[in-house]
VOPAGU-2260 file (C-alpha; in pm, 1 decimal, decimal comma):
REM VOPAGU-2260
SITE   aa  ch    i         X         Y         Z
SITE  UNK   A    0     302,7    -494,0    1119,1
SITE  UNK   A    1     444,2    -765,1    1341,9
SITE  UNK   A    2     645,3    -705,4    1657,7
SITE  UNK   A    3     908,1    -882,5    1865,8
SITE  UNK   A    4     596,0    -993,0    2136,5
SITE  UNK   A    5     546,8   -1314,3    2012,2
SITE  UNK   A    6     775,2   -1551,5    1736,9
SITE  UNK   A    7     716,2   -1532,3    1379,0
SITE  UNK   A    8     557,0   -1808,8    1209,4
SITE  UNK   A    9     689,0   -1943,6     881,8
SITE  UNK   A   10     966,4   -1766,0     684,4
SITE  UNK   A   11    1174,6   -1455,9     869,0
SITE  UNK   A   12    1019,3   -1129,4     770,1
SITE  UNK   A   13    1277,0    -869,0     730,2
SITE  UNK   A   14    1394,9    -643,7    1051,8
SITE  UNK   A   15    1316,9    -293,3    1101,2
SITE  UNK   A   16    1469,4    -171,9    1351,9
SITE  UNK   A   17    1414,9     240,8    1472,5
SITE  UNK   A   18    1211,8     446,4    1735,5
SITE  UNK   A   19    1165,3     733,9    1499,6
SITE  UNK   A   20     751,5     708,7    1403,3
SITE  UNK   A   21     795,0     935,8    1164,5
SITE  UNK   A   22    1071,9     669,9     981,3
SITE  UNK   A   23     884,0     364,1    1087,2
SITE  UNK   A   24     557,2     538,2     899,1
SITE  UNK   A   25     813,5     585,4     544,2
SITE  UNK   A   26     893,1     278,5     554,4
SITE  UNK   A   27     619,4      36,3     621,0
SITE  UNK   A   28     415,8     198,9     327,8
SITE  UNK   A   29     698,9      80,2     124,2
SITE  UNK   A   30     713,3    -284,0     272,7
SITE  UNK   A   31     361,7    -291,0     197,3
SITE  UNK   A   32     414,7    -238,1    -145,6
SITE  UNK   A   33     702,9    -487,4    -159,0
SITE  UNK   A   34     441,6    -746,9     -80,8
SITE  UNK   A   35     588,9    -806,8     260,8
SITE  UNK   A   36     517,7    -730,3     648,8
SITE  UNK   A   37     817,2    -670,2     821,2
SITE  UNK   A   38     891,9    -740,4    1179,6
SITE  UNK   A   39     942,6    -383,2    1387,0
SITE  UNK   A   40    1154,6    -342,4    1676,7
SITE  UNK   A   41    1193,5     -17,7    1908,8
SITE  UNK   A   42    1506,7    -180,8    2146,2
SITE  UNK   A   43    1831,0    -312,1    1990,2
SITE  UNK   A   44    1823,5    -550,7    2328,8
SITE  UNK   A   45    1526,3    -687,3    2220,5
SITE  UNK   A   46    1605,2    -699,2    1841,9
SITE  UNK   A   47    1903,3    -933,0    1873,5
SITE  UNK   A   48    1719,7   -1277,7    1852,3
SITE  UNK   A   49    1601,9   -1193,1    1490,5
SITE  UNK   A   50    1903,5    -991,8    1365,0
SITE  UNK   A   51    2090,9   -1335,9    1241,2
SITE  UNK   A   52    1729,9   -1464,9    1116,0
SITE  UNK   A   53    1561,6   -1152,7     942,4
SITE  UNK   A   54    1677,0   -1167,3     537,2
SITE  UNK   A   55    1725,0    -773,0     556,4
SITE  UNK   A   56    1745,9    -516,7     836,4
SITE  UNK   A   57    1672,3    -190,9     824,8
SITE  UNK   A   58    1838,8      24,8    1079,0
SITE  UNK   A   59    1705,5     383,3    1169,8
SITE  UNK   A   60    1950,5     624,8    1177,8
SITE  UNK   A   61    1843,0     726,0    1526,1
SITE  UNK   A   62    1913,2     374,4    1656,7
SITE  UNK   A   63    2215,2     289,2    1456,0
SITE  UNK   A   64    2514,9     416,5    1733,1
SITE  UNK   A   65    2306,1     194,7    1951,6
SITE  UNK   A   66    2307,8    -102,3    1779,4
SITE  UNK   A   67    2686,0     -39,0    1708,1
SITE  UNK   A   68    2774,0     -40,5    2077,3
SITE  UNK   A   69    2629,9    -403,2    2120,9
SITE  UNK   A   70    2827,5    -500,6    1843,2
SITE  UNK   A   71    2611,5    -770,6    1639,6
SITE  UNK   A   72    2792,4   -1062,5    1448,4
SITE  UNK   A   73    2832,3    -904,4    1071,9
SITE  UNK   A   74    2625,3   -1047,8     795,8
SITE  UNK   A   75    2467,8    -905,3     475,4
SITE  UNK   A   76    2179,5    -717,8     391,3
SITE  UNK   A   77    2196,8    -485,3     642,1
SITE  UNK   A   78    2109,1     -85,7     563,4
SITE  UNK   A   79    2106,3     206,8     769,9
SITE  UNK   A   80    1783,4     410,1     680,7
SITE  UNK   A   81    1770,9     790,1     736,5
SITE  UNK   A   82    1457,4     999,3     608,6
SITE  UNK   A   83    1711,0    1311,9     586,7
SITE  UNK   A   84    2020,3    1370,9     446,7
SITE  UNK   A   85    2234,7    1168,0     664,2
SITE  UNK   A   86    2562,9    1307,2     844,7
SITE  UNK   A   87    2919,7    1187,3     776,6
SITE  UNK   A   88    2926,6    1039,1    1131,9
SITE  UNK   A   89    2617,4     857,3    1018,5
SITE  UNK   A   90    2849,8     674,8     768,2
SITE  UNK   A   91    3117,5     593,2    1014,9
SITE  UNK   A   92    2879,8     441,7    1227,8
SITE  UNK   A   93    2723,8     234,2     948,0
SITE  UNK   A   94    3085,7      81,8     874,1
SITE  UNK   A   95    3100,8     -51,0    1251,4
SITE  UNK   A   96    2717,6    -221,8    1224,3
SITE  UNK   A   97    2882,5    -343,7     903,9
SITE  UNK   A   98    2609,2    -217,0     692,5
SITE  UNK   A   99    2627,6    -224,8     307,7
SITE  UNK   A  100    2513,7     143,7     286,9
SITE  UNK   A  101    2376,1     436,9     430,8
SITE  UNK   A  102    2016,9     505,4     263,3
SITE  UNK   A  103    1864,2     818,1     219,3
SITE  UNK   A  104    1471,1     766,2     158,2
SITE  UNK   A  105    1409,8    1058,6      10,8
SITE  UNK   A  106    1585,7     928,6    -323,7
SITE  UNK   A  107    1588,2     553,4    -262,1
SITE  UNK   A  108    1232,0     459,8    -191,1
SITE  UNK   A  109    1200,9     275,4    -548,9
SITE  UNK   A  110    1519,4     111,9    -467,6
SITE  UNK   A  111    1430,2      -1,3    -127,4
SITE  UNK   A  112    1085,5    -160,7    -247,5
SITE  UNK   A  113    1276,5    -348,2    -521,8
SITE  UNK   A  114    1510,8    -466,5    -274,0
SITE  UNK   A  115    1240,2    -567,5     -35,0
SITE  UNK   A  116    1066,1    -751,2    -342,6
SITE  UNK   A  117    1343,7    -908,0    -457,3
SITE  UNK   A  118    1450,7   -1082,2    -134,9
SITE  UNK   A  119    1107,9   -1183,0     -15,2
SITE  UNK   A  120    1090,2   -1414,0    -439,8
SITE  UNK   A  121    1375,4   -1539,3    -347,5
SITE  UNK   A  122    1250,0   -1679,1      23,4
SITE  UNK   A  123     909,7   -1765,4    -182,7
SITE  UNK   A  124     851,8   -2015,2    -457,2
SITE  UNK   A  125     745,6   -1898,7    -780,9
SITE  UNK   A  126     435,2   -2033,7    -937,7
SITE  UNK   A  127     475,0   -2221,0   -1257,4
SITE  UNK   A  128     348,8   -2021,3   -1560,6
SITE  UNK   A  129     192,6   -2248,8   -1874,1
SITE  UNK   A  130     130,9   -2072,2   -2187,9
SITE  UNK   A  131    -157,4   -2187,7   -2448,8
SITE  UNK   A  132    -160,6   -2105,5   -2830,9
SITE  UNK   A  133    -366,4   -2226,5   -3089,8
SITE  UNK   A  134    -160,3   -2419,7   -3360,9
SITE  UNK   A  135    -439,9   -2282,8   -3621,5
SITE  UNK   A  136    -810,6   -2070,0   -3603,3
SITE  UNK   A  137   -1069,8   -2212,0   -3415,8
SITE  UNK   A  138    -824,7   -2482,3   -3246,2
SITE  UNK   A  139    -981,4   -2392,3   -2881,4
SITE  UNK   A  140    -710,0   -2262,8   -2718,8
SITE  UNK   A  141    -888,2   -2033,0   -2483,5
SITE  UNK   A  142   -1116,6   -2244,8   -2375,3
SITE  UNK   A  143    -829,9   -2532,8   -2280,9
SITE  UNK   A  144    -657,2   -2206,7   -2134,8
SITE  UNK   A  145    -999,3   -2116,9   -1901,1
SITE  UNK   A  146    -987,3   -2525,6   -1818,4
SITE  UNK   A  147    -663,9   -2523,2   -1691,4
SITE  UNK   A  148    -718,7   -2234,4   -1497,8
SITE  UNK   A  149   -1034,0   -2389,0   -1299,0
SITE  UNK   A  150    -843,3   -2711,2   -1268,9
SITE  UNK   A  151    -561,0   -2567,9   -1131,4
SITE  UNK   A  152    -764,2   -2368,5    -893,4
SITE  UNK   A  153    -888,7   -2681,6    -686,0
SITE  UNK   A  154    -536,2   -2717,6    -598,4
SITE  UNK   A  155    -408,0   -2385,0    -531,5
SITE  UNK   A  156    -424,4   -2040,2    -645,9
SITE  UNK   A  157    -461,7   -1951,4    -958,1
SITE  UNK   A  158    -507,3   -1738,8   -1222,2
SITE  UNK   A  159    -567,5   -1706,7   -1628,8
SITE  UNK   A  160    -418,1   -1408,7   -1752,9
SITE  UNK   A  161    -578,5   -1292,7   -2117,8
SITE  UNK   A  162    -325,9   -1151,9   -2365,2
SITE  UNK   A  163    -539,6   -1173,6   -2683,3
SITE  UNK   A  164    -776,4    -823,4   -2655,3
SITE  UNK   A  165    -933,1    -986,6   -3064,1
SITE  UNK   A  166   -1032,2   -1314,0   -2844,3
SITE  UNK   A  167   -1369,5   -1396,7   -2646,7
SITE  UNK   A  168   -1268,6   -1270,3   -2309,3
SITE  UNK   A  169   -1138,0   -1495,7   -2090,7
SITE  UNK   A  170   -1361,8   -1309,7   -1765,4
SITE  UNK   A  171   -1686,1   -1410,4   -1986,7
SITE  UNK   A  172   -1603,9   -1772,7   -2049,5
SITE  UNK   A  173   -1582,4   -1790,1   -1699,9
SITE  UNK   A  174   -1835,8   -1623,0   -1573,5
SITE  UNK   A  175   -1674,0   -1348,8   -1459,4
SITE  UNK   A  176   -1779,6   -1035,0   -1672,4
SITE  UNK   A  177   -1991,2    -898,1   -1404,6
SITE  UNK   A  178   -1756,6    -978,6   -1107,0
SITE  UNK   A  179   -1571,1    -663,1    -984,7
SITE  UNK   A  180   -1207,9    -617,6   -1050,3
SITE  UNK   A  181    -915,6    -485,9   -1257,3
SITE  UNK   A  182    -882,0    -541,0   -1602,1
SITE  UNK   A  183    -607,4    -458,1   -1843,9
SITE  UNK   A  184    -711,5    -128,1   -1913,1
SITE  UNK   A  185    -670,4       0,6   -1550,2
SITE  UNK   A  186    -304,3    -182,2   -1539,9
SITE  UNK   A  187    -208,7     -61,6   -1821,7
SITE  UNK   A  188    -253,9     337,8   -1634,4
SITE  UNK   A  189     -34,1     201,5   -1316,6
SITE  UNK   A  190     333,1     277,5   -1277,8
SITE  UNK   A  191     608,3     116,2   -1032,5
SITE  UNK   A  192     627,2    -208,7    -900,7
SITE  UNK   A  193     260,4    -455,2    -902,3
SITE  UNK   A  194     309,0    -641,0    -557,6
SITE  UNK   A  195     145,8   -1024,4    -592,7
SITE  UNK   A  196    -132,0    -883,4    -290,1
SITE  UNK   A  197    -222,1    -639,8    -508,0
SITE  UNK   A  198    -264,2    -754,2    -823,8
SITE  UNK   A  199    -436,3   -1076,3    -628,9
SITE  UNK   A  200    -687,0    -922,1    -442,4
SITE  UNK   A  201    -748,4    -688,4    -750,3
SITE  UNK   A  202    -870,8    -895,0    -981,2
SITE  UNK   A  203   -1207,6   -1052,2   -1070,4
SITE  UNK   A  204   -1225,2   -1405,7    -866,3
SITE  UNK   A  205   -1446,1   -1699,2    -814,9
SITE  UNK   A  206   -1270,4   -1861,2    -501,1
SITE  UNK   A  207    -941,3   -1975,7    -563,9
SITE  UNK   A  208    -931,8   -1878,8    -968,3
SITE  UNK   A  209    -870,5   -1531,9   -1061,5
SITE  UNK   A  210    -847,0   -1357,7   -1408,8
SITE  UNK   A  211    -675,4   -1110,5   -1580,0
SITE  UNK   A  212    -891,2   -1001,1   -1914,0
SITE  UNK   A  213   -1024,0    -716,4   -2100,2
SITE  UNK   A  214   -1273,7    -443,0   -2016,8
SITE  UNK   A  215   -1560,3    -454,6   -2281,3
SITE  UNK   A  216   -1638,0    -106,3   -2269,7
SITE  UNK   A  217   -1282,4      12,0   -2334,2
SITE  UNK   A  218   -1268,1       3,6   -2701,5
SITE  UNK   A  219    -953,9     -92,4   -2920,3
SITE  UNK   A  220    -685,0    -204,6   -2689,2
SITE  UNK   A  221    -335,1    -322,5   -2710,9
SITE  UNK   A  222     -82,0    -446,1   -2472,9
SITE  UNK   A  223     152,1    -256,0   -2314,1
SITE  UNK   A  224     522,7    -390,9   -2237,6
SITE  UNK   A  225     583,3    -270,3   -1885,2
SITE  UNK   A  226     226,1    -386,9   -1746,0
SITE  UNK   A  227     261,4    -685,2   -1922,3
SITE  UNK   A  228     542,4    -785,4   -1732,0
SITE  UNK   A  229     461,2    -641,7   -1421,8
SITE  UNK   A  230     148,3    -855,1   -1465,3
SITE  UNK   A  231     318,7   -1142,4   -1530,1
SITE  UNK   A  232     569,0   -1122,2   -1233,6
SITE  UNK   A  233     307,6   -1045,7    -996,3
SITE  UNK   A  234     112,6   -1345,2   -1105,2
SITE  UNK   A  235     389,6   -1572,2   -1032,8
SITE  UNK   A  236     495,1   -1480,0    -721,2
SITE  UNK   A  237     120,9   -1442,3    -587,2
SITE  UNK   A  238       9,2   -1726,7    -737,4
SITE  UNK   A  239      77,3   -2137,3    -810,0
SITE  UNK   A  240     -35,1   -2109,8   -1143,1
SITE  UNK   A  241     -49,0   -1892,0   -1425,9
SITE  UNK   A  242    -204,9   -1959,9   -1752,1
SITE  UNK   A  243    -171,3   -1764,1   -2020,7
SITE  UNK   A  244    -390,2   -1726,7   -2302,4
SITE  UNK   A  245    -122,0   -1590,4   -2633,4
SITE  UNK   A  246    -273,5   -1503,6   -2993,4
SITE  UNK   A  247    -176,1   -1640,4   -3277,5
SITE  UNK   A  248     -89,6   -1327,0   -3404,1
SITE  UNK   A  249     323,3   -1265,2   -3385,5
SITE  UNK   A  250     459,8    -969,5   -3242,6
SITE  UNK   A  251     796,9    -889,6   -3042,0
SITE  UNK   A  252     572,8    -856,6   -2696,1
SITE  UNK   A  253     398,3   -1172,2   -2764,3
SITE  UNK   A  254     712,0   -1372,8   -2864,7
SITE  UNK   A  255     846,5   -1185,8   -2529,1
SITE  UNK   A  256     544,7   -1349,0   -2329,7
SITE  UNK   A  257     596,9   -1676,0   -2501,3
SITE  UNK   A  258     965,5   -1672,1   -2359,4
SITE  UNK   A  259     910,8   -1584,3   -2022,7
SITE  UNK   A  260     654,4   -1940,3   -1952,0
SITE  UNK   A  261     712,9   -2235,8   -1784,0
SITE  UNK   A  262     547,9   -2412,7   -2064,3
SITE  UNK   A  263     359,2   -2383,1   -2392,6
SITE  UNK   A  264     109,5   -2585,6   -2500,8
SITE  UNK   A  265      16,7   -2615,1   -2896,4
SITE  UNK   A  266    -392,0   -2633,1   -2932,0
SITE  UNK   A  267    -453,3   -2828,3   -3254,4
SITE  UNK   A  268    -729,5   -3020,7   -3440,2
SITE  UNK   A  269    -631,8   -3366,5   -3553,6
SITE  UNK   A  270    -693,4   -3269,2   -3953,3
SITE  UNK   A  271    -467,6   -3202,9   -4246,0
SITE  UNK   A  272    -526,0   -2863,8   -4219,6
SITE  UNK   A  273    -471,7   -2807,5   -3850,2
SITE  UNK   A  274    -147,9   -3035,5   -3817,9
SITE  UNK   A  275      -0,2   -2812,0   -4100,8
SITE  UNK   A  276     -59,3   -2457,9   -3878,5
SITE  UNK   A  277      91,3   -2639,6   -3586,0
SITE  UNK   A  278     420,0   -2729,7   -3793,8
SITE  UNK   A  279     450,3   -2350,0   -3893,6
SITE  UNK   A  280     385,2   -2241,2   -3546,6
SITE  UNK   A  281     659,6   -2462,2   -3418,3
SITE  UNK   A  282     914,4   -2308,7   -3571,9
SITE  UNK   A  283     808,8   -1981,0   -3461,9
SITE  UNK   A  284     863,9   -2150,0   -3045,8
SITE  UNK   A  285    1143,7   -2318,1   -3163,0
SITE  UNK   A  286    1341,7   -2148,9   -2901,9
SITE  UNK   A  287    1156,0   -2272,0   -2627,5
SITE  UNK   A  288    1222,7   -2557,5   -2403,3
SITE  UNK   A  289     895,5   -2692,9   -2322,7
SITE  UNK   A  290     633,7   -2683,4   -2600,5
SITE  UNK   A  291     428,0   -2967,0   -2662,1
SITE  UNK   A  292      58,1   -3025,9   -2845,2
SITE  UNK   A  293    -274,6   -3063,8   -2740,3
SITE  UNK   A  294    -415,1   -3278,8   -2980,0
SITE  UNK   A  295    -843,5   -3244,1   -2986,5
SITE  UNK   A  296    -973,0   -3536,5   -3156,5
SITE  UNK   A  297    -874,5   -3882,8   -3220,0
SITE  UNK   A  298    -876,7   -3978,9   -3577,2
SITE  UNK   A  299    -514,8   -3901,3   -3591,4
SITE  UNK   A  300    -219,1   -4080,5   -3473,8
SITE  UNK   A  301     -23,9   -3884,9   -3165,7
SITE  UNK   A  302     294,9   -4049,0   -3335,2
SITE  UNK   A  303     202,9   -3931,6   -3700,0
SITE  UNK   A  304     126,7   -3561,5   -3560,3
SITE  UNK   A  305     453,8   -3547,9   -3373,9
SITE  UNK   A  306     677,4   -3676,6   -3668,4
SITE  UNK   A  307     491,4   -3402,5   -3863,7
SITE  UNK   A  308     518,0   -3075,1   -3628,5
SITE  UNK   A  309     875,4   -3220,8   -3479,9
SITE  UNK   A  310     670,8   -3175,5   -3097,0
SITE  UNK   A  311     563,5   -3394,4   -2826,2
SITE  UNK   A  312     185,5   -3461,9   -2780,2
SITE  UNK   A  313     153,2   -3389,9   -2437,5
SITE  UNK   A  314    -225,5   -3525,7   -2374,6
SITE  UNK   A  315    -481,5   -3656,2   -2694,2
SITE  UNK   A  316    -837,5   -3572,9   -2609,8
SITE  UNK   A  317   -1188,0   -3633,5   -2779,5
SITE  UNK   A  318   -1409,3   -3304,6   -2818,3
SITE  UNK   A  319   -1616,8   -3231,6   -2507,8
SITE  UNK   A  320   -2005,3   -3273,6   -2491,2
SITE  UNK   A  321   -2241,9   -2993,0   -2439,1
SITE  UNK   A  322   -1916,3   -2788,3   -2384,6
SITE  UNK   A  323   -2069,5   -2480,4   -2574,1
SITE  UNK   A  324   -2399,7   -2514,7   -2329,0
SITE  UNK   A  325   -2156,2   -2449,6   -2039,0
SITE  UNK   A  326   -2020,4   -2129,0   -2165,2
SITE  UNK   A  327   -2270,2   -2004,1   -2268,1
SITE  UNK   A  328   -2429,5   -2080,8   -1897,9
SITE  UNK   A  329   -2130,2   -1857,7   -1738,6
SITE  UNK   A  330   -1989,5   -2230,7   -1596,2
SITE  UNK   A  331   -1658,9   -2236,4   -1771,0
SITE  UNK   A  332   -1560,7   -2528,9   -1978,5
SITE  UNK   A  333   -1443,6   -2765,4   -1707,0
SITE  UNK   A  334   -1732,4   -2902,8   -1530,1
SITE  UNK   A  335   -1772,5   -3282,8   -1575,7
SITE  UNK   A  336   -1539,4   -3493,3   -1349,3
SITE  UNK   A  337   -1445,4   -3743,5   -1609,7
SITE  UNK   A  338   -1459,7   -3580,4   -1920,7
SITE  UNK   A  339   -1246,3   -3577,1   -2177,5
SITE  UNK   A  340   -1120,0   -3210,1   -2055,9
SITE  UNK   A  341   -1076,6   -3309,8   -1750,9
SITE  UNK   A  342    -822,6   -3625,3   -1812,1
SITE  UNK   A  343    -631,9   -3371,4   -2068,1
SITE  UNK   A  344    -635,0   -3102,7   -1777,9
SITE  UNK   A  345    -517,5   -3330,0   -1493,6
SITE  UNK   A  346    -262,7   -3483,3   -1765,6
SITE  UNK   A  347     -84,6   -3139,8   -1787,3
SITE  UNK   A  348    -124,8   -3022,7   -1473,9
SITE  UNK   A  349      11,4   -3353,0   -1344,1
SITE  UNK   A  350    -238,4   -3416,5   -1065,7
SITE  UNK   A  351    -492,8   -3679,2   -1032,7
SITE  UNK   A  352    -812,9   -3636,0   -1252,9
SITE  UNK   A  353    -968,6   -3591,9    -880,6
SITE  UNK   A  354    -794,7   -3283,3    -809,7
SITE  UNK   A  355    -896,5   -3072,9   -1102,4
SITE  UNK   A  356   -1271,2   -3235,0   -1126,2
C-alpha cells in the first residue's frame, strides 16, 4: 500500500480515501486483485494534492461529510464506499462530493475489482499478442511459436501461451517441464477475474519468458472458454508479448482465439503439398486483418506462394541446423545468433537480429 508520505512515481494509482481499518482492509484485498496498489489516505487535508491526479477515488463513508465540507473541484470516477448498508443521508452527501454512486461492498466487490481493472488497462499499454498456426502437419509451428517467445523475451516480458493440449508441450520444448508453476489444468478450476501479477508470477519462467502449457499428468484435456480468455487478457496486460500457439484443428473457441490476436502467422513448407494447406487455411482467417506466412525453405518463390494462398510472406527462412539437438537438450529452438530462426524471429518481431539473439 502506498501513502501520501512521499510522491508517487510513474502513473497515479487510484485514491482511497477512509479512516475506517476495517474498510481500508475490504478494500485493498480487492485492489490487489485488480492488479493495482492504490494510494491510502486517513486526512481529506492531506488527500487534496492527489484527488485531481488519482484515476478513481474511493471515499469511505465515514470520511465522506468531511470531504464534502472542503468542497473538492468535481470530476469523474469518484465512489463513496460503505461496507454496510449505507443511510439515505449517505446518498445526499455523495451528491455534494459529486460522486457517481454510493457503493455497498457487500454486493459490489466483483464490480469494484472490474472497475479497478478496467481503469488501471486503460492507464497501461497492452502487450501485442501474435498468433502461430501451421498452414499443414508437421509445418513447425510450435517450435517458431517457442522462438518467438525467447526472442521476444530479451526485449521484454514475455510469454507463450499453449492452446493445442494434442501438441508437444510448449513447457518441454523449452525446458520448462520441471520448472514450478500453473498450467492449464489449475486455470481452468479458477473463477473471477486473473490479475496480470498473478497469472505472471504463476507461471513456469526462465527469466524474462514465461509459459502457459499443459500438465502431463492430467490426462485428456480441453480448453475451457472463460479461462481461456481470462488467460489471454491477463497475458496482455502483464506482459509485452504474447504468443500463441493455435491447432490446426477448427473449433468456435479456437476461431475465438484466432480473433482476439494482434497477428497470425501461417507456418508452411515451401512444397506443393504444404502451399495447398496454407490456401485452405486462409480462407478459414479470412476475417482477420493481419495474417501473413512463414515460409520454411527456399526452393519456392515468396511471390509464387503469395499469388497462390492470396497472403503476404512475412519472413522466408532456410531450415535450422541441429535444431532437433536443441530440443531435445531442454535449450529451446532459438539459440544461434545468426541463424536462420533468428533473422525470421527478429523479422517479425521487428527488432534487430541483436535483440532476439
Amino acid at each position: 500500500m502506498t501513502t501520501l508520505t512521499a510522491p508517487t512515481v510513474g502513473p497515479p494509482e487510484p485514491l482511497i480515501l477512509t479512516a475506517d481499518q476495517s474498510l481500508l482492509g475490504e478494500l485493498l484485498p480487492l485492489a490487489a486483485a485488480a492488479d493495482i496498489t492504490p494510494v491510502a489516505a486517513h486526512e481529506p487535508l492531506a488527500a487534496l494534492a492527489s484527488w485531481s491526479r488519482a484515476p478513481v477515488v474511493l471515499v469511505g463513508a465515514d470520511l465522506a461529510p468531511d470531504v464534502a465540507r472542503l468542497a473538492p473541484e468535481k470530476r469523474p470516477h469518484v465512489y463513496v464506499v460503505s461496507h454496510q448498508r449505507a443511510p439515505d443521508d449517505l446518498f445526499r452527501t455523495a451528491l455534494q462530493i459529486g460522486a457517481e454512486q454510493v457503493v455497498e461492498i457487500a454486493g459490489s466487490s466483483a464490480w469494484l475489482v472490474e472497475m479497478l481493472a478496467d481503469l488501471t488497462e486503460r492507464r497501461t499499454a497492452r502487450g501485442r499478442v501474435i498468433g502461430v498456426i501451421g498452414g499443414s502437419g508437421g509445418a513447425g509451428a510450435t517450435t517458431f511459436a517457442c522462438a518467438l517467445g525467447q526472442g521476444a523475451a530479451r526485449a521484454g516480458d514475455a510469454v507463450v501461451i499453449d492452446c493445442d493440449p494434442q501438441g508437444p508441450g510448449l513447457d518441454r520444448m523449452l525446458g520448462l517441464e520441471r520448472t514450478d508453476g500453473f498450467h492449464w489444468d489449475a486455470l481452468c478450476q479458477t473463477t473471477g477475474r486473473l490479475s496480470a501479477r498473478a497469472l505472471r508470477d504463476a507461471l513456469p519462467r526462465a527469466g524474462s519468458l514465461g509459459v502457459l502449457s499443459w500438465y502431463v499428468g492430467a490426462g485428456a484435456q480441453t480448453l475451457q472458454a472463460f479461462a481461456v480468455r481470462e488467460a489471454l487478457s491477463a497475458a496482455r496486460r502483464g506482459h509485452d508479448t504474447v504468443v500463441v500457439d493455435l491447432p490446426r484443428t477448427s473449433d468456435r473457441l479456437v476461431d475465438e482465439i484466432a480473433a482476439r490476436c494482434d497477428r497470425l502467422l501461417v507456418v508452411t513448407i515451401g512444397t506443393v503439398l504444404g502451399v495447398s494447406a496454407a490456401a485452405r487455411m486462409r480462407a478459414r482467417l479470412a476475417g482477420h486483418p493481419d495474417v501473413g506466412v512463414v515460409l520454411r525453405g527456399d526452393a519456392v518463390d515468396p511471390a509464387d506462394v503469395e499469388s497462390v494462398v492470396r497472403m503476404p510472406v512475412v519472413v522466408q527462412m532456410r531450415d535450422q541446423p541441429r535444431l532437433s539437438e536443441a530440443l531435445d537438450l531442454g535449450l529451446g529452438p532459438l539459440r544461434s545468433r545468426r541463424g536462420p530462426l533468428a533473422r525470421a524471429v527478429a523479422t517479425v518481431l521487428g527488432a534487430p537480429e541483436s535483440a532476439v539473439a
